[in-house]
N, CA, C and O of each residue as an XYZ file, in Angstrom:
304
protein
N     -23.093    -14.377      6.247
C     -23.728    -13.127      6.624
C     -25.236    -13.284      6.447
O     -25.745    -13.747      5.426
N     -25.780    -12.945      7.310
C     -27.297    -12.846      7.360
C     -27.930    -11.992      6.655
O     -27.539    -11.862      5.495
N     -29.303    -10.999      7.207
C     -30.039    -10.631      6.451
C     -29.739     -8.455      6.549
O     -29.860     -7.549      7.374
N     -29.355     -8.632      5.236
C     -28.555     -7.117      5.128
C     -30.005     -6.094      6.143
O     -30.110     -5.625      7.277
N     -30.707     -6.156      5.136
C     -32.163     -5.287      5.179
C     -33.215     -5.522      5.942
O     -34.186     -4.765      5.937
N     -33.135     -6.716      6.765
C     -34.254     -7.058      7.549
C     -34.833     -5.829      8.710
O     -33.985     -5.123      9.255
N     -36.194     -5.648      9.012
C     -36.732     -4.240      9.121
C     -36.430     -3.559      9.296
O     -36.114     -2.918     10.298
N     -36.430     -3.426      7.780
C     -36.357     -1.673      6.782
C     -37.838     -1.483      7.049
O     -38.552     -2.463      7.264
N     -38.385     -0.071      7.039
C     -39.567      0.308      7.244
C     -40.435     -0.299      6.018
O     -41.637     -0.246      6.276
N     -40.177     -0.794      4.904
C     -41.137     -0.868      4.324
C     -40.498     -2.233      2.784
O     -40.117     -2.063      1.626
N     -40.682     -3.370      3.603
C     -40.250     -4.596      2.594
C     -41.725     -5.241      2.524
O     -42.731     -5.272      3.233
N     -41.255     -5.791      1.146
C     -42.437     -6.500      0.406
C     -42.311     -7.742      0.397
O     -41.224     -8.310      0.287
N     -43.703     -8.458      0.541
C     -43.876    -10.141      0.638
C     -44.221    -10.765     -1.164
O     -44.352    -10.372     -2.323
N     -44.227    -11.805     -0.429
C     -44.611    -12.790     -2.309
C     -45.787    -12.376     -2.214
O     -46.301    -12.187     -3.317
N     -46.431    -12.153     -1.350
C     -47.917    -12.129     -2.079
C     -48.121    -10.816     -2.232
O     -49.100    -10.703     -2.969
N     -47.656     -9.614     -1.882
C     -47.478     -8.108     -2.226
C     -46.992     -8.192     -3.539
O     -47.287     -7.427     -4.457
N     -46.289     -9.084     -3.584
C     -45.962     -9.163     -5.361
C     -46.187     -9.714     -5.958
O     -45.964     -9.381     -7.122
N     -46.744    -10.871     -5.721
C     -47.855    -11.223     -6.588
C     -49.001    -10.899     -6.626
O     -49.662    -11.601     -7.391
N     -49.843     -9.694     -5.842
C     -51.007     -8.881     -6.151
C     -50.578     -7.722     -6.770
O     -51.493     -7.002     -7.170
N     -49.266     -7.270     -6.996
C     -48.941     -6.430     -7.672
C     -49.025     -6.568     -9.014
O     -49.892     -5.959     -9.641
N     -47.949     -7.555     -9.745
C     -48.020     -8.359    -10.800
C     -49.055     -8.942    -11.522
O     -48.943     -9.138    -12.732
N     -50.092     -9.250    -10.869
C     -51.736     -9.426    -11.297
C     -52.804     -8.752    -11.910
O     -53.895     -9.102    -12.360
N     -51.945     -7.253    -11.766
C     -52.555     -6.182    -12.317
C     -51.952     -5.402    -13.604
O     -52.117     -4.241    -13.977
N     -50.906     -6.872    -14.349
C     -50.275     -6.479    -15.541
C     -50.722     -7.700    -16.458
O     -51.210     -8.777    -16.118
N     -50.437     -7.257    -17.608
C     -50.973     -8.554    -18.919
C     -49.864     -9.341    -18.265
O     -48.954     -8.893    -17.568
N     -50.137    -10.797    -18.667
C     -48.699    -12.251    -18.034
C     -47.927    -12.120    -19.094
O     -46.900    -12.795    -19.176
N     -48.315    -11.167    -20.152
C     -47.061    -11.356    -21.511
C     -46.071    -10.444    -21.427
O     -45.205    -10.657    -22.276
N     -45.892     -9.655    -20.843
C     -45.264     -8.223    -20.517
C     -43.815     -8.695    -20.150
O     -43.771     -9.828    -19.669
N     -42.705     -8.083    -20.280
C     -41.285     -8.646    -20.060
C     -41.360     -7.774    -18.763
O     -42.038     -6.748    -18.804
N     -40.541     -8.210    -17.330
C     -40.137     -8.063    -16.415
C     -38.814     -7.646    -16.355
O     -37.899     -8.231    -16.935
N     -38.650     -6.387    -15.487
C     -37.678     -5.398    -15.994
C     -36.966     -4.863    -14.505
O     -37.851     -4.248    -13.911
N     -35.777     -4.871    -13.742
C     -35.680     -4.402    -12.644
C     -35.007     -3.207    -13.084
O     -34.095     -3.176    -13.911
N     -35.787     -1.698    -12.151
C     -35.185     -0.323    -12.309
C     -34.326     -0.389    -10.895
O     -34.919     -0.836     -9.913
N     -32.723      0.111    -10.732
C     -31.712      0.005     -9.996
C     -31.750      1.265    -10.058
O     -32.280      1.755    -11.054
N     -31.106      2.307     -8.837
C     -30.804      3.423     -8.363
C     -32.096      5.029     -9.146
O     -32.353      5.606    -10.203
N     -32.282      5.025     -8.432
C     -32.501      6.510     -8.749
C     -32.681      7.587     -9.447
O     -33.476      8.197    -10.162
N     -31.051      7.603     -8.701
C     -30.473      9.221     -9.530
C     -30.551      8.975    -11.273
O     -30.928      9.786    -12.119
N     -30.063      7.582    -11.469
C     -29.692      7.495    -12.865
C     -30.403      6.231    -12.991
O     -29.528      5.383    -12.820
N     -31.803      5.484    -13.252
C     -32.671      4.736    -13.249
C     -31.435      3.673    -13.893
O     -30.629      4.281    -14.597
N     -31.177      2.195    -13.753
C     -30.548      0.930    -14.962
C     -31.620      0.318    -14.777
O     -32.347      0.302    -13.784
N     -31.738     -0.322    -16.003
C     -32.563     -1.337    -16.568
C     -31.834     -2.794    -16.088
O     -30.623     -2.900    -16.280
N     -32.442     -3.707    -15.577
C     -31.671     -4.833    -15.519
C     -32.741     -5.449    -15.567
O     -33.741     -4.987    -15.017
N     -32.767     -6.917    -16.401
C     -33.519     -7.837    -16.887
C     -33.138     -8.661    -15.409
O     -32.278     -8.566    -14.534
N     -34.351     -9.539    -15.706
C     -34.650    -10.503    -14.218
C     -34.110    -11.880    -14.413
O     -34.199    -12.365    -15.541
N     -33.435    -12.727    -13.234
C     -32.663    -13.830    -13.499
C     -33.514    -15.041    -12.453
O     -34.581    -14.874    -11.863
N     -32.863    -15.955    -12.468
C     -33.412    -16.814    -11.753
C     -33.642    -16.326    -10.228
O     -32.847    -15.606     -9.622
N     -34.509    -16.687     -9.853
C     -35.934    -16.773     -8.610
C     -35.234    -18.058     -7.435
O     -34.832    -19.091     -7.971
N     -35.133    -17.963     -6.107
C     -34.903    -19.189     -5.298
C     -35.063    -18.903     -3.577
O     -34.973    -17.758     -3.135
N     -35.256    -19.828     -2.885
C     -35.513    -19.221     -1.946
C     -34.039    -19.638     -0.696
O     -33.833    -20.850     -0.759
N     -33.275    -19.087      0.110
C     -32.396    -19.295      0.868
C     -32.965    -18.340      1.891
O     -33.944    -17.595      1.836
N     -31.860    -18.629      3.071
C     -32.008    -17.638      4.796
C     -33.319    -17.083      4.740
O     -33.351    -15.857      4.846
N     -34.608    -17.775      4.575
C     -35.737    -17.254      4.938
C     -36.386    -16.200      4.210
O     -37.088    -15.289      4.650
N     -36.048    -16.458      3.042
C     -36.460    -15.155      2.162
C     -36.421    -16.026      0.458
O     -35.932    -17.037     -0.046
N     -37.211    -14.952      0.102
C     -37.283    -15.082     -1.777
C     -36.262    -14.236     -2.432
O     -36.330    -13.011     -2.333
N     -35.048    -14.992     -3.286
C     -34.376    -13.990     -3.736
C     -34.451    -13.939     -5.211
O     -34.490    -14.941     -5.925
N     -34.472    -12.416     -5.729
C     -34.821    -12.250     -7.468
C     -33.539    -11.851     -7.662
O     -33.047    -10.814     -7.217
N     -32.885    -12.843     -8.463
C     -31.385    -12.507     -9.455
C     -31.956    -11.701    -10.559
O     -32.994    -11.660    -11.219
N     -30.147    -10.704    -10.420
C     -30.238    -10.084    -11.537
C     -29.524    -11.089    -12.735
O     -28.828    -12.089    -12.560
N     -30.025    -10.351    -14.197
C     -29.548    -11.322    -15.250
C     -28.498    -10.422    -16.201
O     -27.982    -10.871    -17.224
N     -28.311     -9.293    -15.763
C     -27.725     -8.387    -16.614
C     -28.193     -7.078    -16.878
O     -29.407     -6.967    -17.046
N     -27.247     -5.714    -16.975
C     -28.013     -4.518    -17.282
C     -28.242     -4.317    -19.075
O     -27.417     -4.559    -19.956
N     -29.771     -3.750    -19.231
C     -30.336     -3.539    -20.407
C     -29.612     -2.446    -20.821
O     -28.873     -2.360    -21.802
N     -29.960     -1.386    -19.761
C     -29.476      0.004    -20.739
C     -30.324      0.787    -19.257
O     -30.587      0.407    -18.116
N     -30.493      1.791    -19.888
C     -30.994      2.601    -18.872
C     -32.600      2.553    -18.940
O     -33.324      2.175    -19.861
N     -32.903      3.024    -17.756
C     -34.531      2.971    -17.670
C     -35.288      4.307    -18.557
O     -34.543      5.276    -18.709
N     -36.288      4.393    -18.975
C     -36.657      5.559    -19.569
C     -37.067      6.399    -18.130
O     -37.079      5.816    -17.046
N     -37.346      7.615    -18.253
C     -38.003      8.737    -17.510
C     -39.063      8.275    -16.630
O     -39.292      8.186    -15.424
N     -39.659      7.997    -17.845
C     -41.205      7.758    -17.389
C     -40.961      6.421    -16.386
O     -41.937      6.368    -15.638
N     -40.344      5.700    -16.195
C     -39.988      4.703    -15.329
C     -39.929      5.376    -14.124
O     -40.972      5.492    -13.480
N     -38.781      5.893    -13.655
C     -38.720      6.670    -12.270
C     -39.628      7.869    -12.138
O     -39.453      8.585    -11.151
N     -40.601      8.191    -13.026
C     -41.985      8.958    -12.693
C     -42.443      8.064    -12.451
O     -42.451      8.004    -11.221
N     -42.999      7.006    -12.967
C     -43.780      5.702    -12.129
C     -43.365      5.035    -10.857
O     -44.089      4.338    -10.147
N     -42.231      5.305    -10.676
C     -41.800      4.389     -9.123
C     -41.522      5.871     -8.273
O     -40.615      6.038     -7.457
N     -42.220      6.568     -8.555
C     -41.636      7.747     -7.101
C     -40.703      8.371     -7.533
O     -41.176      9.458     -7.865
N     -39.450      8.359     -7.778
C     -38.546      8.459     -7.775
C     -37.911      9.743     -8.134
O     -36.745      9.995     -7.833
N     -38.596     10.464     -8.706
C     -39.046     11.983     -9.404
C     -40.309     12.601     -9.257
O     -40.531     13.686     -9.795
């Protein structure tokens, strides 16, 4: 199977994320917020590139995201 999401109105490149990321200390732990309604915390897994794209594994869910997380991403 190919590419689920390919143009969606609004996907991000490596270098969108890596000018994003540039604007945090390099010591900071990297944290993926999943859904929404109910923010999960999931820690970040190995990085690789296949079918023309960069893919970020997940490594496992933390717990839940705080508030202030989905006030920072829009999301609320």
């Amino acid at each position: 199977m190919g590419r689920h999401r390919r143009g969606r109105a609004r996907e991000i490149t490596v270098g969108d994320l890596i000018a994003a990321l540039q604007e945090f200390d390099p010591g900071l732990e990297v944290r993926l917020a999943i859904q929404p309604r109910l923010p999960y915390e999931h820690a970040v897994g190995a990085v690789a590139e296949a079918d023309g794209m960069v893919w970020i594994g997940e490594a496992g869910q933390c717990g839940y995201a705080p508030d202030e997380v989905a006030e920072s991403l829009g999301w609320r």
